[in-house]
N, C-alpha and C positions, 0 to 999 in steps of 0.2 A: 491411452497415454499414461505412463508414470511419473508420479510426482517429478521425478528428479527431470523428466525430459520438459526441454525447452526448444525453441529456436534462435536464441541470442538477444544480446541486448538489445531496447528498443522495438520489436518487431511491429508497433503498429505506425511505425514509421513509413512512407514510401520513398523509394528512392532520390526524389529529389528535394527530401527534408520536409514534404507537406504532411499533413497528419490524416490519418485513415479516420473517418466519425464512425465507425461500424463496431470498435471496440469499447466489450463494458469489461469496468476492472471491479476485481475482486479487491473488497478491504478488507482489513484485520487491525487489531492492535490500536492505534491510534488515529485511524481515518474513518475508522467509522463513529466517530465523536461529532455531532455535528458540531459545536465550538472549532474543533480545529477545520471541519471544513471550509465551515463558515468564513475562517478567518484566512485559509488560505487561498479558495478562489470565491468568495462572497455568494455562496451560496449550498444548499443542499441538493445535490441531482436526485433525479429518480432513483430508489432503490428499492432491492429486496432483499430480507433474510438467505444466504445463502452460507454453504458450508462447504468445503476443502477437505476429502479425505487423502490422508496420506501424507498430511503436511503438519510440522507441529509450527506453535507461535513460542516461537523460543525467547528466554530473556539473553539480553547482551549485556554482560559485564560494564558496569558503571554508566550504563543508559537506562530512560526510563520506559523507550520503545523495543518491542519486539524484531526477530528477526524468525522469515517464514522460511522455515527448511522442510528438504523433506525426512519425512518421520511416521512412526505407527498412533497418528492419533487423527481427529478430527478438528479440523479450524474450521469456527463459525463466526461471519464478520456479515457482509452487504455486499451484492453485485450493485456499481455504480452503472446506471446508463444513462444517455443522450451525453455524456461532456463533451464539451466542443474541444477545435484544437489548442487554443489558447489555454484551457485548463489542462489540457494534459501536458502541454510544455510546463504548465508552473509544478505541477505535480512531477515531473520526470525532472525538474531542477530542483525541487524539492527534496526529492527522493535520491539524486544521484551523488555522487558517482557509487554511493556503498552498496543500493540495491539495481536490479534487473530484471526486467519486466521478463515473467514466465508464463507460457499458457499452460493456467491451471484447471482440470478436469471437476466437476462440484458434484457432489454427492442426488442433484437432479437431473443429470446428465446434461445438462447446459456445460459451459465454458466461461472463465473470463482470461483477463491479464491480472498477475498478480506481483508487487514488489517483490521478489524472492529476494536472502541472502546467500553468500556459499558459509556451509557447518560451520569452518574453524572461526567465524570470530562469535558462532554464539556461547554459551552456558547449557548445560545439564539441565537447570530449570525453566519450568517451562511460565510463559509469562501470566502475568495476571490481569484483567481486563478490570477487574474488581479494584483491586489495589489503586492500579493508575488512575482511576478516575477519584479514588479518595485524597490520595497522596501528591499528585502529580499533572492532577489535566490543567489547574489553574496556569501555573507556573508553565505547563509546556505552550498552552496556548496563547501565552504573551511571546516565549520563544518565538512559535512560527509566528507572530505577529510582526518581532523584529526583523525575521527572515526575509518575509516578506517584501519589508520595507525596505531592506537592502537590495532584496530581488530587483524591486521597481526602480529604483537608483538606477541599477546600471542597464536597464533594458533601454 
């Protein structure tokens, strides 16, 4: 499978809006921080070191988060497993509507689902994992804190 290929939005969905448990997601960028995981579904899933060739973590213009395109480099984040459905709804309202869940091929020939963007809204540079956690995880993870909070409001 190549980077670029997918199956469409959503695809660990089933038809009648229940959620599949068999999928593990690829993180990158900002999920794989346990602070924001923590704070977005109250816990750390099982992971493992895992890496994404073929995909860069690109920076988005006037954000502090990455956007996963495809690209000639290697993304190294975490394969998340066990999330239940409840966490993959908060993580896919979390995430939505700007990313799309891709199945991404990982350099141990394993799989997961990964947030993808499409190119045109990232930048030329490619993001920093280093930087955001100096500059930026405090301040984001009060964000998703807020998010959060509003999330739960209207559920």
């Amino acid at each position: 499978m190549t980077a670029a290929a997918g199956i469409g939005r959503w695809p660990d969905r089933q038809g009648d809006g229940r959620y599949r448990k068999d999928g593990a997601l690829f993180v990158y960028g900002s999920l794989p921080f346990p602070e924001v995981l923590v704070t977005l579904i109250d816990r750390v899933p099982d992971r493992r070191p895992a890496m994404a060739e073929g995909w860069r973590a690109a920076a988005i213009p006037n954000e502090v988060y990455p956007g996963l395109v495809p690209g000639e480099s290697i993304v190294r984040g975490y394969l998340l497993t066990g999330l239940t459905p409840e966490e993959w709804r908060l993580l896919d309202a979390f995430e939505s509507p700007f990313y799309e869940l891709k199945r991404v091929e990982l350099t141990d020939g394993s799989h997961g689902w990964a947030y993808a963007c499409t190119p045109d809204v990232v930048g030329p540079e490619d993001w920093s994992a280093e930087q955001f956690e100096a500059q930026h995880l405090a301040a984001f993870a009060e964000r998703c804190a807020a998010w959060r909070g509003g999330y739960e409001v209207q559920e």
